[in-house]
C-alpha positions, 0 to 999 in steps of 0.5 A, a space after each residue: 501414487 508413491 511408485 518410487 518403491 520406498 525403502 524397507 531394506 537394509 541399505 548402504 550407507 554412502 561411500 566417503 569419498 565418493 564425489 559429490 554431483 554438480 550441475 541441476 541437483 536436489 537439496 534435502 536438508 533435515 534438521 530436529 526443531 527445538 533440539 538447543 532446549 531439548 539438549 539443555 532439558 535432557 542431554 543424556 536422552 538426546 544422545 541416544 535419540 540423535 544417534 538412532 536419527 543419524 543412522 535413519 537418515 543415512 540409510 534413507 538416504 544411502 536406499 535412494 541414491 543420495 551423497 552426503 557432503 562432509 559436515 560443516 558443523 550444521 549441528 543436528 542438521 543433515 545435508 544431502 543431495 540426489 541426481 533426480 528430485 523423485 529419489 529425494 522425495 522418496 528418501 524424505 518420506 521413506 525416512 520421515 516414516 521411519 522416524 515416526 514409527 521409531 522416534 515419535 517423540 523427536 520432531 525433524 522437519 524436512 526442506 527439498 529444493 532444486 537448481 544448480 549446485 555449486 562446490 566450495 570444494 571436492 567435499 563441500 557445497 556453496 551458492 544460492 541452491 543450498 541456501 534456499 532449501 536451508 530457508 525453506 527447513 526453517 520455515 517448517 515444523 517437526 514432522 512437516 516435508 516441505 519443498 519448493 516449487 522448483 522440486 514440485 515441477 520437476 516431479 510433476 513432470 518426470 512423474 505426473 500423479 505420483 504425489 500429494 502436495 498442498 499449497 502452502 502459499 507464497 513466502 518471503 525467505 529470510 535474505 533472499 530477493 523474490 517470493 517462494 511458493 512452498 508445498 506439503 508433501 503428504 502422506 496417509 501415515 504423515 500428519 496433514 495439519 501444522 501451525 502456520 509456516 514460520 516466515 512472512 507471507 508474500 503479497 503483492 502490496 498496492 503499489 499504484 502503476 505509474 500514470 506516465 513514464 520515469 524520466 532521468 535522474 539515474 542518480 537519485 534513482 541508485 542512490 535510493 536503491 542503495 538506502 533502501 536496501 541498507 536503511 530503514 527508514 528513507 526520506 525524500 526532501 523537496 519542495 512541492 512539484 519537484 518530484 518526490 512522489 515520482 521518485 519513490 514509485 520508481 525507486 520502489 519498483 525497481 527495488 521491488 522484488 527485495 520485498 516479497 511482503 511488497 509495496 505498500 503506497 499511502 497517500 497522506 494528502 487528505 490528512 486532516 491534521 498531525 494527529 497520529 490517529 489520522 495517519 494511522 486510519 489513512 494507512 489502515 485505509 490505503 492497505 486495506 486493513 479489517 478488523 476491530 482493533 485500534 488502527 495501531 494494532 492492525 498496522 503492526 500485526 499486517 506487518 509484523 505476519 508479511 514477508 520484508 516488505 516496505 511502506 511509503 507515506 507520500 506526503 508527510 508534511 501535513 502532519 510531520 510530527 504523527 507520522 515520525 511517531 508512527 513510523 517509530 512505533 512501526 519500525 520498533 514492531 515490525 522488524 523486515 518493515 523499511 519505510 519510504 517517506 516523502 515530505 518538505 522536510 527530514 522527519 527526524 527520526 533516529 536512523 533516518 536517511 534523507 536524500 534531498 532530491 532537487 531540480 532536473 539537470 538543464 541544459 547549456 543555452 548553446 544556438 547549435 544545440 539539436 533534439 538529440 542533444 536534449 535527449 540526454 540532458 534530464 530535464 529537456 528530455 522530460 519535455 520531449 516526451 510530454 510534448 510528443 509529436 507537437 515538436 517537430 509538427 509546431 516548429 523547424 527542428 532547430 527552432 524548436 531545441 533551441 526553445 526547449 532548452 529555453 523553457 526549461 532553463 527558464 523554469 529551473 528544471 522543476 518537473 512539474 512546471 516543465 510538464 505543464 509547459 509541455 501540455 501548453 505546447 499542444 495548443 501552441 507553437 514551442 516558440 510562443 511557449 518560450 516566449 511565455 516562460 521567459 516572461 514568467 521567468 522575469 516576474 518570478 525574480 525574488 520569489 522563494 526557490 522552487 516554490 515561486 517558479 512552481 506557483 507562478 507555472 501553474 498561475 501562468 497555465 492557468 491564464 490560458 484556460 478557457 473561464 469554463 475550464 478555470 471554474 472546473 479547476 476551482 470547484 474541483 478543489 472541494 474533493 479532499 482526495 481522488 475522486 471519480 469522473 461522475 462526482 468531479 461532472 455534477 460539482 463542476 455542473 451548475 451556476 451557467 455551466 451544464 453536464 456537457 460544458 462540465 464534462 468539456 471543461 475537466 476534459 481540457 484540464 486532463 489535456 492542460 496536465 492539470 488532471 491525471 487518471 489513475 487507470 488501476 483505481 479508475 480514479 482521478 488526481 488532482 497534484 497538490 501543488 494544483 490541488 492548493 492553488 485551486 483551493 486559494 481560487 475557490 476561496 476568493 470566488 463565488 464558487 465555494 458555495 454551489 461546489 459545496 452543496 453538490 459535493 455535499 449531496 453526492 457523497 450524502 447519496 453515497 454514503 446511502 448506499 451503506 444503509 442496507 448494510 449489504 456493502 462492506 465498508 472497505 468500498 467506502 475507503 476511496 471516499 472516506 475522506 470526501 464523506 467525512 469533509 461533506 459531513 464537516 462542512 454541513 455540520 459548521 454551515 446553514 444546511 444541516 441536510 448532508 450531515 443528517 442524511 450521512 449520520 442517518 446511514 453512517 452515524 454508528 459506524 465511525 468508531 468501526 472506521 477509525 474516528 472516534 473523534 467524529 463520532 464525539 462530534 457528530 453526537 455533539 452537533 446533533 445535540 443542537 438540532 431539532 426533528 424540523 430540520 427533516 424529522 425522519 432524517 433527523 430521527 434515522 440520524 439520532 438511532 444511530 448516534 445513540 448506537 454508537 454512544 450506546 457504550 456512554 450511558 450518560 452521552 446527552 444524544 440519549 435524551 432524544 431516543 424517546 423522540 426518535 423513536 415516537 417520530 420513526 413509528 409514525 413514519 414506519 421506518 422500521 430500521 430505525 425502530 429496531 436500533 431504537 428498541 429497548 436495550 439499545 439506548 439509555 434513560 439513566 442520564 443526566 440529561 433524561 428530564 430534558 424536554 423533548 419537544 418538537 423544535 425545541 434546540 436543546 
């Protein structure tokens, strides 16, 4: 370790004008951490103590082979550079040494990085290899030499072993594209421990993988480029199906390396309501976000310690209002934070750019038009390649462009009504799918813009559909978010439909594009377009019911498994929203089973996810129910409400503890006797006296 024979001689300081090295060079730039309030405290001091600073420096540098170009003014900043990365460590560590032993008390802080140096003249440097050592010095602490991983390898090459390095992370550089991985250069006679770095830290976000590929709109594409990079808040306006969503991944990803604190996607489908706490869970829940502060806080410290990242809320029209008030809240917190939103409508927030994304280019109705043609027009070229091989395998391949330009003009170069169209193609020839459409196109006269079109596509798909396969779609509309394979099989399952008609219904729903499955999530997604249309079905049939129950009864079963306390409640966040929609629905019907069997597990847990609300109301409800609805369920659930309200002496849920407990003794559940134990529950309430006998509703 250390063989580069560190200085202990008088050395020569650098020649004036002796010419500065181009070409792949290491950077080492120093400069004093906190010297403005050290010159203001004591001017007279600091003079004495930067001279003496320059002179270790220049000779340090002088012993080790390196050139220093002329000042540009960097104030008590010192700019070198070396031919060989190895000298400038050693010149680092050599002078950093000496400045410890001799001037304890000044703090400099040291950055190396090497890549190609560029001259702004024969006495100066200019270019991205200076810059980014300058960002990497600004990241540090007095005492600290940091380098960059570039510096690393070329050490570790030339000289295997010869050095200690600790692994500081990946960071996102002030102004620069990409993630830097910063190293600590240690030493026996240097300090090992430092605060934190002063930039943001570099992730990777969650931005979902594409289910299938991005196809046209180069200009909107460049366009919310261009925003992104100049704006702070984007907001893509369109109606439903007109491809807001996918214009934001894409547009995200091709930006995504001007965001090393990344990309983070939060769905706001399955918002309850425009309430800034439901927007603020659902962000808290999407990013992954712990800990025991109010949503809002948590929110603002992830991306107030990240690197320039950006945030995009899909869906913003369920709750316009909370989340314009969210965002400005984050924005005014959270300074290298963009935020990305999709919606019906602008959010109206200061500082917002909207772009309005609007249909797909179609074609000229044209007899001569071929497949070739069609590639290079946006929306034709969308179903070409959802249709695949079903083209030319269906039809002449003239027929066929000519019927592809039909279809799409007919549907208005709504995306989503050109993919369902295209998966129609798989069971049909292209000319009957032509005929279809140009028959919708006749009964969507008068209809409202792109929402008519779109409603009257899926209507239309959905004629087609076996009644086996339209059931599935309806009763698949009681999951409020994305859901698994197994759960979507048992709520389809049921009144004359078994696990293989089930598991063959949703298996044609994925084929007509109704469905899709997320591979990264291992999940599927309902689009809400689809998702609305098949609620409007399941309201109006005789479904609603049965689809409840066993949707009710798999989530009641899941939240189960949280009982034990041995899984961490972050895995419920996929479900978070299916639970709490079997625990309403059970509250407000006749069974109160589902909603017993999730409070006896989940009951004092909602405040810690984020819902107060819920937990006022589940104490509320079971208030009004009594042990004959499942006396041990009943007494599990009573526990642990009564813990969650253990904060409200005076909450009414405390006069059935007594009762709880006595029936919990006898059953020998054990849990719920030690949540019930004294010290956990109150008897000094106005409600103590209340009568607390079996089947009474109180």
């Amino acid at each position: 370790m250390w063989p580069f024979g560190w200085m202990g001689q008088d050395c020569v300081v650098p020649r004036p004008n002796e010419s500065l090295p181009t070409g792949w060079v290491t950077f080492l730039l120093t400069d004093i951490e906190g010297s403005t309030q050290a010159w203001q405290a004591a001017p007279g001091e600091m003079t004495a103590l930067v001279s003496r600073h320059y002179e270790i420096l220049e000779r340090g540098i002088a012993a080790h082979g390196g050139v220093r170009p002329e000042e540009q003014g960097e104030g008590d900043s010192v700019v070198a550079v070396f031919t060989d990365p190895a000298d400038a460590l050693a010149a680092a560590v050599d002078t950093q040494l000496e400045l410890r032993s001799e001037l304890p008390d000044l703090p400099v802080r040291m950055a190396l990085h090497t890549g190609d140096a560029m001259l702004r003249n024969e006495n100066n440097y200019v270019g991205l290899t200076i810059i980014r050592c300058a960002r990497i010095r600004g990241c540090g602490h007095g005492g600290q030499v940091l380098i960059s991983d570039d510096t690393a390898r070329e050490i570790a090459q030339a000289h295997p072993g010869a050095v200690d390095l600790v692994d500081l992370g990946l960071y996102g550089l002030r102004g620069l594209d990409g993630r830097e991985r910063i190293w600590q250069v240690t030493h026996p006679d240097l300090p090992t421990a430092f605060p934190p770095l002063k930039a943001g830290t570099s992730t990777s976000g969650n931005l979902p993988t594409p289910i299938s590929s991005f196809v046209g709109r180069r200009t909107d594409l460049a366009a919310v480029s261009r925003s992104l990079a100049t704006s702070r808040l984007v907001t893509l306006t369109g109606e439903a199906g007109i491809g807001k969503s996918r214009l934001a991944r894409a547009g995200a990803d091709a930006a995504g390396n001007s965001f090393p604190g990344g990309v983070w996607w939060v769905g706001l489908g399955d918002v309850p309501g425009d309430d800034v706490a439901a927007v603020s869970t659902a962000i808290v829940r999407a990013c992954a976000l712990a800990g025991d502060v109010d949503p809002a806080e948590l929110i603002a410290d992830h991306f107030g310690s990240i690197a320039d990242s950006l945030l995009i809320l899909d869906g913003h029209e369920r709750a316009p209002f909370a989340v314009a008030s969210v965002i400005e809240a984050l924005l005014a917190r959270c300074p290298d934070t963009r935020v990305l939103a999709t919606g019906r409508e602008p959010l109206r927030v200061p500082g917002e750019v909207v772009h309005a994304v609007s249909s797909l280019a179609v074609p000229e109705l044209d007899s001569d038009v071929g497949l070739d043609d069609l590639a290079d027009v946006d929306a034709t070229r969308l179903f070409i390649e959802r249709v695949a091989d079903h083209v030319v395998a269906a039809d002449p391949v003239g027929d066929a462009a000519t019927h592809i330009a039909s279809i799409c003009r007919d549907l208005r170069g709504v995306p989503l009504a050109i993919e369902l169209a295209a998966a129609r193609a798989g069971a049909t020839s292209i000319a009957e799918v032509a005929a279809s459409v140009e028959e919708l196109a006749k009964h969507d006269v008068g209809s409202v813009g792109l929402t008519g079109t779109l409603a009257s596509s899926i209507a239309w798909t959905y004629q087609f559909l076996p009644p086996e396969t339209q059931t599935a779609l309806r009763r698949l509309a009681v999951f409020r978010g994305e859901f698994e394979i197994d759960a979507a099989t048992v709520v389809v399952a049921g009144g004359g439909l078994d696990g293989t008609a089930s598991a063959s219904a949703i298996r044609t729903l994925f084929e007509q594009n109704l469905l899709s499955f997320d591979d990264d999530a291992g999940r599927v997604n309902m689009a809400p377009a689809i998702r609305v249309f098949a609620e409007e079905r399941l309201a109006d049939s005789d479904d609603l019911t049965g689809a409840s129950a066993r949707h009710g009864a798999w989530f009641a079963a899941l939240a189960e498994r949280f009982d034990d306390q041995t899984m961490p409640l972050s895995l419920l966040a996929p479900d978070e929203a299916d639970v709490l929609a079997a625990l309403e629905a059970s509250m407000a019907g006749d069974d109160p089973s589902v909603a017993l069997r999730i409070l006896a597990t989940l009951g004092a847990q909602w405040r810690n996810l984020g819902h107060p609300e819920v937990a006022d109301r589940s104490a509320a409800w079971l208030c009004t129910r009594t042990p004959s609805d499942g006396e041990e369920r009943w007494a599990a659930a009573v526990a642990r409400v009564c813990l969650a309200q253990s904060g409200d002496p005076g909450a009414a849920i405390h006069a059935f503890a007594d009762e709880a407990l006595a029936i919990a003794e006898l059953a020998g559940d054990e849990r719920t006797v030690e949540v019930l134990a004294p010290g956990t529950h109150s008897h000094s309430h106005p409600h103590a006296d209340a009568p607390t006998t079996a089947g009474t509703v109180r």
